[in-house]
N, C-alpha and C positions, 0 to 999 in steps of 0.2 A: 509923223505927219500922216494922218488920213485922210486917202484918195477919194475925193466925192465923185458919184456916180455922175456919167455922161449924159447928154440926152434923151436918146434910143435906148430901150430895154427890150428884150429879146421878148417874142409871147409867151405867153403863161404857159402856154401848149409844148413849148419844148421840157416843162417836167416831168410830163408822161411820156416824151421819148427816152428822158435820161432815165426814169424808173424801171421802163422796161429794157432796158440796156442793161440796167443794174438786174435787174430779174433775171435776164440771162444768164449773167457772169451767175448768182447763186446760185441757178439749178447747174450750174459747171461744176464748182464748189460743192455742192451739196451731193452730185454724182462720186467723185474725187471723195467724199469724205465715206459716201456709202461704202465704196469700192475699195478703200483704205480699211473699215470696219470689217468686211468680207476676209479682207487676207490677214489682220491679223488674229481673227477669229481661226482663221486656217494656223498658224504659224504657231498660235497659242499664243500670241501677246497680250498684255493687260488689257480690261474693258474703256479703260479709265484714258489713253490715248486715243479711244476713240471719242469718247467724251467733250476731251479738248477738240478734236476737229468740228464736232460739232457746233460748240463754243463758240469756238471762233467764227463760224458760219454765221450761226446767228446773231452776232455781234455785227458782223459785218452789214449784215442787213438791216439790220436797227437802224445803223453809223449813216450808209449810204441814203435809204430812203427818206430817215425823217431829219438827218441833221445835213449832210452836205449836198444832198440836192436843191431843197430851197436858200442854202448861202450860195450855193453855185448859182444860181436865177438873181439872187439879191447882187452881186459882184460881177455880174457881165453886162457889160454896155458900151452903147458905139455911140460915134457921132460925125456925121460927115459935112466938114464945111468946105470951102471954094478953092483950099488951095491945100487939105489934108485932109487923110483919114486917119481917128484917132480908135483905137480899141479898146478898152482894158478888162482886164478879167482877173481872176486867182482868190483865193481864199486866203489860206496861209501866206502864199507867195503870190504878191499882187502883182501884176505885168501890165503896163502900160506903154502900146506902142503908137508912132505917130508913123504916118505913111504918107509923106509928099505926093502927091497926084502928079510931079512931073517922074517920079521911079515909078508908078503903075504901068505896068505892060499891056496885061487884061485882065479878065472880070468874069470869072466862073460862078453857075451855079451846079448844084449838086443835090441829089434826091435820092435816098437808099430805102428802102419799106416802112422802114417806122417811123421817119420824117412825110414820106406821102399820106402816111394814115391821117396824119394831123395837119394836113393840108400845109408842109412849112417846107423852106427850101433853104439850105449850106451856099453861103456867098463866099467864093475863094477871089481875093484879089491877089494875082500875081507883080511881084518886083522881080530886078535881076538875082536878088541874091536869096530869096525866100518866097511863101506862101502863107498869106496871112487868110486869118478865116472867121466870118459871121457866122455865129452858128445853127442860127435860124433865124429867118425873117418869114410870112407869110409869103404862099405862093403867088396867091395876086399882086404880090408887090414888087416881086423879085425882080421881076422884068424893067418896071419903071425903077428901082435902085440901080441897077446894072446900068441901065442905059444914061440916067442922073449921075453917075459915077464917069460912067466913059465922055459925057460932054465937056466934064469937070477936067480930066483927063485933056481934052484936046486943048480948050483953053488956056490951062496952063501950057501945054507945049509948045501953043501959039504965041504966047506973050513972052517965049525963051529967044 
């Protein structure tokens, strides 16, 4: 059975934060593999394991950049109606969860550098038992989602 996509889709702008997220990790990777080539250049090991690290590196970045970042954009969506929030996301492993508004606690947002670049903001809804998360919605909106979400929230507590 395939999960059709929700309402809400995240902006286009959170694939340049996952790309340079991803950028990051490979100049980590790509350090680690220089640094791996240096020593066994020292030790006298074959050229050819370095090769593979290389390999791998660049694969990796192929992988990340052009194939699972826009499925990861195509498979994430939300949708918040009056009496649940529902999320789903995943590639491989699809996750779909529903979140009653009478378990929501509160209603975080969240900004780290390369989220403010792109003007977008991390929406954490807390329950008792966990921490569910938008992972970007635009900053101008953030506030009126938060605040849309917490009305939603008192409503249903009220009708309990």
């Amino acid at each position: 059975m395939e999960l059709e996509n929700l309402a809400q889709k995240l902006p286009e702008e959170i694939k340049k934060v996952w790309r340079q997220t991803y950028f990051i990790t490979i100049g980590i990777f790509l350090a680690v593999s220089i640094g791996l080539s240096i020593l066994f250049y020292a030790i006298d090991i074959s050229f050819w394991w370095s090769l593979i690290g290389y390999g791998v590196t660049v694969l990796y970045f192929v992988l990340t950049l052009f194939v699972i970042v826009p499925f990861r954009w195509a498979r994430w969506s939300y949708q918040i109606r009056h009496d649940e929030i529902e999320i789903q996301h995943g590639i491989i492993f699809r996750s779909r969860v529903l979140i009653p508004m009478i378990r929501v606690q509160h209603v975080e947002t969240e900004q780290g550098p390369l989220l403010r670049r792109q003007k977008l903001v991390r929406v954490s809804i807390s329950t008792a038992a966990t921490v569910h998360h938008i992972e970007a919605v635009r900053a101008q909106e953030s506030d009126t989602l938060r605040h849309h979400i917490l009305e939603l929230v008192k409503v249903a507590k009220e009708d309990v």
